[in-house]
C-alpha positions as CSV (number, residue, x, y, z in Angstrom):
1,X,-20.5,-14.8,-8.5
2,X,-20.1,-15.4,-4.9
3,X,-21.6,-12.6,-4.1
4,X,-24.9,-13.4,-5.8
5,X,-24.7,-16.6,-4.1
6,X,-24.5,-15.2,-0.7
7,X,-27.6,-12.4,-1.7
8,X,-29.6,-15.6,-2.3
9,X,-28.9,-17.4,0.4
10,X,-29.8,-14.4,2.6
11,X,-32.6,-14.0,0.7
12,X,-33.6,-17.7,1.3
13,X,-32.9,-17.4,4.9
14,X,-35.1,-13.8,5.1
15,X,-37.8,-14.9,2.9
16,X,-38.7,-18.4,4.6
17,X,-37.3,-18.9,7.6
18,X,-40.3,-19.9,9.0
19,X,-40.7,-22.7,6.2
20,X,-36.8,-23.9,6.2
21,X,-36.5,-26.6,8.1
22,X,-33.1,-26.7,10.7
23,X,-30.9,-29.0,8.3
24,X,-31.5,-26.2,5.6
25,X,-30.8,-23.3,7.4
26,X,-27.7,-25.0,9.0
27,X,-27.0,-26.2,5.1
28,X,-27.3,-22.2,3.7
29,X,-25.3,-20.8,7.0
30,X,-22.3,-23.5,6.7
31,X,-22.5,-22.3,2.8
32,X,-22.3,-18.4,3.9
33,X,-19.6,-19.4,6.4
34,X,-17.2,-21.2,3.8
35,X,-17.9,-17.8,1.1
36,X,-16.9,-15.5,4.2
37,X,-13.5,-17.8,4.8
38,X,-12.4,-17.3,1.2
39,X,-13.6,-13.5,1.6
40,X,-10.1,-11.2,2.2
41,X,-9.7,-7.7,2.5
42,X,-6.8,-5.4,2.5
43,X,-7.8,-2.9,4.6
44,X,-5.9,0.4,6.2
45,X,-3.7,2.8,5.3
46,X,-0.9,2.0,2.8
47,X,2.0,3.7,2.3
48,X,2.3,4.4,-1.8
49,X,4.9,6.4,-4.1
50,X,2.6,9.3,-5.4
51,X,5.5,8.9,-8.9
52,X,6.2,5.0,-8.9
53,X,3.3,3.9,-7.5
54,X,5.7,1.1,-5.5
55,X,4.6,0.7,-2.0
56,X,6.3,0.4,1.5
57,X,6.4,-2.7,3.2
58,X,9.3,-1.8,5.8
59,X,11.0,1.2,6.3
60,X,14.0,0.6,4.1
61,X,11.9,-2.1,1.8
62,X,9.6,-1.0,-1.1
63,X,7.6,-3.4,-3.1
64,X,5.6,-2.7,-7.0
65,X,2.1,-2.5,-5.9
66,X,0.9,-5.1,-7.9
67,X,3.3,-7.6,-6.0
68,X,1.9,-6.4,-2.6
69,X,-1.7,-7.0,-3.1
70,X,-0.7,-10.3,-5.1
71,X,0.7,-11.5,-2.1
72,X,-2.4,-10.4,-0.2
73,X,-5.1,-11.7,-2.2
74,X,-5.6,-14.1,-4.6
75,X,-5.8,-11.2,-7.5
76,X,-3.3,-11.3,-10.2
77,X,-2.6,-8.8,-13.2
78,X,-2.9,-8.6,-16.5
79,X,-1.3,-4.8,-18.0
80,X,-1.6,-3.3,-21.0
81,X,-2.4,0.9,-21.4
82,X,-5.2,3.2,-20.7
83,X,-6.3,5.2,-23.7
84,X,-4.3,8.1,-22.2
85,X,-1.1,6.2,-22.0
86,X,-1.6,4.6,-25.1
87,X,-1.4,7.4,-27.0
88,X,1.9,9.2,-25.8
89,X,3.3,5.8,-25.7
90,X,2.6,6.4,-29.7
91,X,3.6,9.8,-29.3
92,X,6.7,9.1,-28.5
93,X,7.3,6.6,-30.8
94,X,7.0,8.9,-33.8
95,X,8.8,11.6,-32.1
96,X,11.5,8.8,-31.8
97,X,11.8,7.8,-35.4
């Protein structure tokens, strides 16, 4: 959604900047500047588990990837299985009983 927002505003600000007056063009950038502050980015390299997928935060300290980007971004996680997992969760289920 915000990105839409920001392709239109661009747009607007390509498209007629020779028509916008100064309060609108102020108006669209302070609206492109407030989108950009809630924009954030992990970016780099990050050290992850290649079996529990948990990642390093210090050198002793590892951390469930899920709880480092949470406390990155504003993303949170909902889990359930793949159709992969699913089935040899199933799998061994019946091998179980």
């Amino acid at each position: 959604m915000r990105s839409e927002l920001l392709k239109r505003l661009a747009d607007e600000l390509k498209g007629k900047s020779k028509e916008l007056t100064a309060k609108r063009k102020e108006s669209i950038l302070t609206k492109i500047d407030s989108i950009l502050d809630e924009v954030e980015t992990l970016q780099g390299i990050v050290p992850i588990c290649c079996v529990c997928k948990r990642v390093r935060i210090d050198t002793d300290y590892w951390t469930q990837v899920e709880a480092f980007v949470r406390n990155r971004s504003k993303l949170e996680f909902s889990h359930t299985y793949c159709p992969v997992c699913a089935a040899k969760a199933l799998e061994e289920l019946d091998k179980k009983e």
